[in-house]
C-alpha positions, 0 to 999 in steps of 0.5 A: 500500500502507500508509503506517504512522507510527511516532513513536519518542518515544512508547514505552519500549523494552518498549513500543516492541518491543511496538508494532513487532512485536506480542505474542500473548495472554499475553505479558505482563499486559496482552496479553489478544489477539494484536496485530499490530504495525506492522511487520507492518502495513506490510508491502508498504508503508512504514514511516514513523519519525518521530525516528528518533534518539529509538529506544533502542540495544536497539531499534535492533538489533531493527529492524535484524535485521528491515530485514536479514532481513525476519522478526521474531517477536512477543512471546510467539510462536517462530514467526517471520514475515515481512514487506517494508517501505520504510524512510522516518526522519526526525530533526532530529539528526545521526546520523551526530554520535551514531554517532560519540557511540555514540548511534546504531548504526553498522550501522542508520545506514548501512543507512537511509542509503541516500538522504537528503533534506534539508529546508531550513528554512521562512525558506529556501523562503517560497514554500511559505507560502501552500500550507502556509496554505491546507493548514493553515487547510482543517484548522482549518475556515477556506480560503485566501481568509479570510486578508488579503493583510497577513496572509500578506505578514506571514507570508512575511516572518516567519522562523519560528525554530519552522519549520512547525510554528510555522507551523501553531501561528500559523494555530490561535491566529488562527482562534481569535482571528479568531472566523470572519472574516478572519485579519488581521495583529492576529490573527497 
């Protein structure tokens, strides 16, 4: 079923409640047509909330009455509708630090906190390196075999205080800088 990604950073909280659960037309200046919103979207699939601990407080109290009940309305309409969705969030905060803060409700960190699977930083699992370079170079037009051996002992011993996403940053400059050929340490 649909895998929808929902990156909390992005909206503000009309936006954000616009963008989950839809609007009809009318609703407000901008609504020339009906919207589906992502929540609906999703439905029988999974909900994917990326920074979940950037969503405001008046959004996570309607995210939770949906998750708890499985309707919501969207905007402009009475009508409630439905829809099941697996909920999948991902923070780089301590939630639990921003209940106890008032940050974050109470009520939805222990209803998403059913299961948690915690990723250790990319210095902690350097074997995942050369599987992350390949997948990342197959995107920038480049493969696995275009990287020197150096290059990627280079990369192994790096400790990457940016993560993965320093990772990828890395392989973008040097397949820019390599010019098509073969990424080398002068390139990294």
């Amino acid at each position: 079923k649909e895998f929808v990604p929902v990156d909390c950073t992005l909206f503000t909280e009309d936006m954000f409640a616009s963008e989950l659960f839809g609007h009809a037309k009318g609703a407000f200046t901008s609504a020339v047509s009906n919207k589906r919103g992502l929540y609906e979207l999703a439905d029988q699939g999974s909900l994917f909330f990326d920074e979940i601990g950037e969503m405001p407080l008046g959004m996570q109290a309607k995210l939770l009455r949906a998750i708890e009940t499985g309707s919501f309305r969207r905007i402009g309409e009475t009508a409630m509708r439905h829809a099941s969705v697996r909920l999948i969030c991902a923070t780089n905060r301590d939630l639990k630090a921003m209940v106890d803060a008032g940050s974050f409700r109470a009520d939805l960190y222990y209803r998403i906190n059913c299961m948690q699977v915690e990723l250790p930083p990319l210095r902690h699992r350097r074997g995942d390196i050369p599987e992350l370079v390949s997948h990342f170079l197959d995107h920038c037009g480049f493969r696995k075999s275009q990287v020197t051996p150096k290059a990627l002992d280079c990369l192994r011993n790096y400790p990457f205080p940016g993560n993965v996403r320093e990772l990828r940053n890395i392989l973008e400059r040097a397949t820019i800088l390599a010019k098509g050929d073969a990424i080398d340490i002068r390139h990294l």
